[in-house]
C-alpha positions as CSV (number, residue, x, y, z in Angstrom):
1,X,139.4,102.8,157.3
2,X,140.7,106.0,156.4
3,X,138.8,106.2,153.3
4,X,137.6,109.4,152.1
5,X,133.9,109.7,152.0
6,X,132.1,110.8,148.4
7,X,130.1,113.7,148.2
8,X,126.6,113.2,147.0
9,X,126.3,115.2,143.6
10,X,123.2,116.5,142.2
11,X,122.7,115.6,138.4
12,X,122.3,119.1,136.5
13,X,119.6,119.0,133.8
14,X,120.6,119.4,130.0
15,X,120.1,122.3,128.9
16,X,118.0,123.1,125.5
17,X,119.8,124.5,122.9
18,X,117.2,127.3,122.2
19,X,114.5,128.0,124.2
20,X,111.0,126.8,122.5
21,X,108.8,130.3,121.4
22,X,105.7,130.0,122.3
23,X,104.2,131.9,120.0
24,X,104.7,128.8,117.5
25,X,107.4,128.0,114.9
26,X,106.5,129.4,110.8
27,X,108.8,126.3,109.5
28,X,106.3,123.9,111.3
29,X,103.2,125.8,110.1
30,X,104.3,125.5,106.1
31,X,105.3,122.1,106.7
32,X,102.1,121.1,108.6
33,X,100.1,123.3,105.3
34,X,102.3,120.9,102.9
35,X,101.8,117.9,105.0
36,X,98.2,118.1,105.2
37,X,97.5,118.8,101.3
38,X,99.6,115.8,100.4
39,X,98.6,113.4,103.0
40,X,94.7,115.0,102.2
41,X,95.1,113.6,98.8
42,X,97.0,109.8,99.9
43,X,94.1,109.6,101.7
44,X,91.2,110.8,99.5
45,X,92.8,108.8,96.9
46,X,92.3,105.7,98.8
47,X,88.8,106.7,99.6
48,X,88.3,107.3,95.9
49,X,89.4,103.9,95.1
50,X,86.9,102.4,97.4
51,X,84.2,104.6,96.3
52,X,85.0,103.0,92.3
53,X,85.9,106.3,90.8
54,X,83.6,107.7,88.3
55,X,81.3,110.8,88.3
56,X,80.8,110.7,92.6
57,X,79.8,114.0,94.0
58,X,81.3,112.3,97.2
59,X,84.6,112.7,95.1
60,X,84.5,116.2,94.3
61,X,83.4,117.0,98.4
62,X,85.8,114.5,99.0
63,X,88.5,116.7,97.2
64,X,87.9,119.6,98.8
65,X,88.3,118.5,102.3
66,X,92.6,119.0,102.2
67,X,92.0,122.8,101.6
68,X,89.0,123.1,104.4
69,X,91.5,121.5,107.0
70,X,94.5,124.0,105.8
71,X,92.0,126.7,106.9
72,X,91.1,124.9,109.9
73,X,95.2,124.3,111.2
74,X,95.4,128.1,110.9
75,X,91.6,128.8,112.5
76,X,93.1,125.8,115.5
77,X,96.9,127.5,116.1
78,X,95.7,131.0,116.2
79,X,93.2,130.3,118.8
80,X,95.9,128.2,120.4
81,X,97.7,131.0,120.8
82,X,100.6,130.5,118.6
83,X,100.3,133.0,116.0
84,X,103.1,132.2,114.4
85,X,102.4,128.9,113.4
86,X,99.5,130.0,111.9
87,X,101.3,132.7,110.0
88,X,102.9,129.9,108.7
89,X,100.1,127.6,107.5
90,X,99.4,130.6,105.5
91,X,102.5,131.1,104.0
92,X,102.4,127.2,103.4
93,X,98.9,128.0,101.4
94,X,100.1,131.2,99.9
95,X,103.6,128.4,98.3
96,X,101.0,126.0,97.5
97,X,99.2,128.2,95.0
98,X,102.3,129.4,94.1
99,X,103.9,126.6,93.3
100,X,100.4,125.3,91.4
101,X,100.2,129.1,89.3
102,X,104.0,128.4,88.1
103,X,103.1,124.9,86.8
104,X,100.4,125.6,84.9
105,X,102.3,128.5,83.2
106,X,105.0,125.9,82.4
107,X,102.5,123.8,80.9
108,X,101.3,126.6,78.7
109,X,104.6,127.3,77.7
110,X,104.9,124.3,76.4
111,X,101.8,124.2,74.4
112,X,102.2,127.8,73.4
113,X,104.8,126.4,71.0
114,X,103.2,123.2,69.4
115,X,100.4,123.8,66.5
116,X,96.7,122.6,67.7
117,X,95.8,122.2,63.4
């Protein structure tokens, strides 16, 4: 009878660790550059397997299509309004020809030293 009543308490919502920018995140847009080249190239690979390989001009358009939708992530995050992201699909495109430029000058520096007689 003499109980005391309990007060009603409001849940409090968690509360993010860092607020989301929304200008867009550059470690999403190099990993979405990245992501999109590799997963391109699962995928045309596949389609290339269908197709039976050989001398296809579908192939070649085929291979192309990876690096037309890199541009197209930056062309669809800047008009998103998230500059940032698409700062960083360029970055991403700006590593991937880095990365491709320092592996063929590892494979010429390999064959610099073995004789082509």
């Amino acid at each position: 009878m003499n109980d005391p009543t309990p007060v009603p308490t409001t849940p409090t919502p968690p509360v993010p660790l860092r607020p989301r920018d929304p200008r867009g995140s550059l470690l999403l847009g190099v990993g979405c550059a990245w992501g999109m080249l590799i997963g391109g190239y699962i995928v045309i690979s596949l389609f290339a397997g269908l197709l039976g390989g050989g001398d296809n001009v579908a192939i070649i358009i085929l291979m192309l299509l990876p690096w037309i939708g890199i541009i197209g992530l930056i062309v669809w995050f800047a008009t998103r309004g998230q500059p940032r992201t698409a700062s960083g699909v360029a970055i991403g495109l700006a590593s991937i020809f880095a990365v491709g430029l320092l592996l063929v000058a590892a494979c010429f520096g390999i064959l610099a030293g073995t004789n082509f007689h």
